[in-house]
N, C-alpha and C positions, 0 to 999 in steps of 0.2 A: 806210278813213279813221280819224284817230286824233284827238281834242280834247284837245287842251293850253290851260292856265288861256286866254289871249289868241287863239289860232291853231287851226289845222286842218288836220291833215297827210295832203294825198292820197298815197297813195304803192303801188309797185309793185314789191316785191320775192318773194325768194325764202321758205320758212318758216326756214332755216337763221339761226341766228343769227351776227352779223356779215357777213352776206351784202350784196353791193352789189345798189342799185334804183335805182329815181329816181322825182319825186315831186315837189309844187309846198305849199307850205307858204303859208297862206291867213289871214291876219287876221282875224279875226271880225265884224270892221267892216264888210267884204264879204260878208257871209254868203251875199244876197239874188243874188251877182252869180251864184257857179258858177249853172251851168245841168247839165254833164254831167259825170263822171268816167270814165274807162275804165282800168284796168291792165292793158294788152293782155299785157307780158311783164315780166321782172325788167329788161330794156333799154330801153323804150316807155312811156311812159305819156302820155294823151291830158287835156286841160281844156278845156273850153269856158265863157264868161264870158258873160255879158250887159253889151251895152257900149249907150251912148247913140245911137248913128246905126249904128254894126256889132257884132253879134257879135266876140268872138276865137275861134280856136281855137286852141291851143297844143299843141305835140308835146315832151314831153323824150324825149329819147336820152342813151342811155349804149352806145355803139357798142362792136365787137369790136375787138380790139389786131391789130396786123397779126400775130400770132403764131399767131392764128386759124386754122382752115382754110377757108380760101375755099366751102366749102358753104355753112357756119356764116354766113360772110359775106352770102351770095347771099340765106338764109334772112332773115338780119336786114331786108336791105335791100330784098327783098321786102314782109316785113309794113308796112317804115314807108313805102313803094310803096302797100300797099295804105291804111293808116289816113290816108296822105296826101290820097290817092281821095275819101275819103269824108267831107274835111272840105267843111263847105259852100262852096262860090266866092265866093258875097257877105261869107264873114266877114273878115276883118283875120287871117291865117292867120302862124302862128310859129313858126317850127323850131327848137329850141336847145339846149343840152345839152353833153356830151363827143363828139367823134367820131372821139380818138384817131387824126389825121390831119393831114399836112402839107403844105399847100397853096404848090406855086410858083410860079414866074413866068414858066411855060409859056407861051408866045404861043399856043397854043388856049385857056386861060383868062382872057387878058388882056380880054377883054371884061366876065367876070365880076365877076374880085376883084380887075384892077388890075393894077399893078406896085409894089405894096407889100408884099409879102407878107414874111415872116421869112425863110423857106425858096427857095432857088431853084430845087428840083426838090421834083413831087409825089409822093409816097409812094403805096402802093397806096390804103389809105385815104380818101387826098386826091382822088384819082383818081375814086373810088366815087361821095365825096359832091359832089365839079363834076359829074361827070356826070349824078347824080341831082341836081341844081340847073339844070342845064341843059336837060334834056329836057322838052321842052312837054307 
């Protein structure tokens, strides 16, 4: 965590400099609210809030490029499998971030995200994160 004049920057990167992380930048106003931080990896980073009737807990992703090797992938999406696990159920739960993925208008996802989508076919990417949206 880093304190700038107004703010509060959680964040989860690499030590290299100009290296990508991800991270949730926090007003000071709120101080009282985080409750937890986690930097799980330079891709994941976890917050949890103190809210009035629920908790949040929030997940940022910065997901692999489909350029990846599918390991790489299985590993990512594993851990946010796991860190997903372990948010509490009663909280107000948020996923959001980059996921470098193209989501179509697959009739197995049309339940999900519509027939609105940009894209008319899903990417592998895309594919990953419906699936992992999908499974109870």
């Amino acid at each position: 965590m880093m304190d700038v004049k107004t703010h509060t920057i959680c964040y989860s990167c690499r030590d290299t400099k100009y290296s990508f992380g991800t991270g949730f930048i926090l007003n000071k106003k709120i101080k009282y609210l985080p409750m937890d931080f986690q930097a799980v990896s330079p891709r994941l980073c976890y917050l949890s809030l103190r809210g009035k009737f629920n908790n949040h807990s929030i997940i940022n992703v910065h997901a692999l490029t489909e350029e990846n090797e599918d390991a790489e992938k299985d590993r990512f999406y594993e851990e946010l499998d796991h860190l997903w696990e372990r948010c509490p159920s009663h909280d107000v739960q948020i996923i959001m971030g980059d996921f470098n993925a193209k989501m179509g208008k697959e009739e197995e996802f049309c339940a999900v995200i519509g027939r609105n989508s940009l894209h008319n076919i899903s990417n592998e990417n895309g594919n990953r994160i419906l699936s992992f949206a999908c499974i109870p």
